[in-house]
C-alpha positions, 0 to 999 in steps of 0.5 A: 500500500503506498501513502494514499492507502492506494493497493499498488498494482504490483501487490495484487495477485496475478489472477484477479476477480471482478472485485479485485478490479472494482476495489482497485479502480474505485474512484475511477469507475463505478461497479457497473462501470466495471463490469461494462468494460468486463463483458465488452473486453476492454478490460481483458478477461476470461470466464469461468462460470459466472467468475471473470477471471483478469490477469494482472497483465490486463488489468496494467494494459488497460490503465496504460492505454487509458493513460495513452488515450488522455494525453492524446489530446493534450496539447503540446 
């Protein structure tokens, strides 16, 4: 946990639920947020019965080009 009581990313397990990913991006996206960029694979994932199950590597690419993405219109 680093000093804004913020889990970093390299702490969370390899294989994270949907909760996980909820707890780890609360304050940025809402639960239905979540599971909208769960179902639609925006969030990379696979299913395992009703479990979405997210790599931590998915999870890190998603918040990489989301970063990507809010500086594209930045201007230089």
């Amino acid at each position: 946990m680093n000093n804004t009581g913020r889990t970093e990313l390299d702490e969370l397990p390899e294989i994270l639920t949907a909760s996980d990913v909820i707890a780890y991006l609360r304050g940025i996206f809402g639960r239905n947020a979540v599971y909208d960029l769960l179902n639609s694979q925006r969030i990379r994932n696979r299913r395992h019965g009703q479990k979405f199950l997210v790599p931590k590597a998915a999870l890190r690419d998603f918040i990489e080009c989301r970063d990507e993405d809010a500086g594209a219109g930045a201007p230089r």
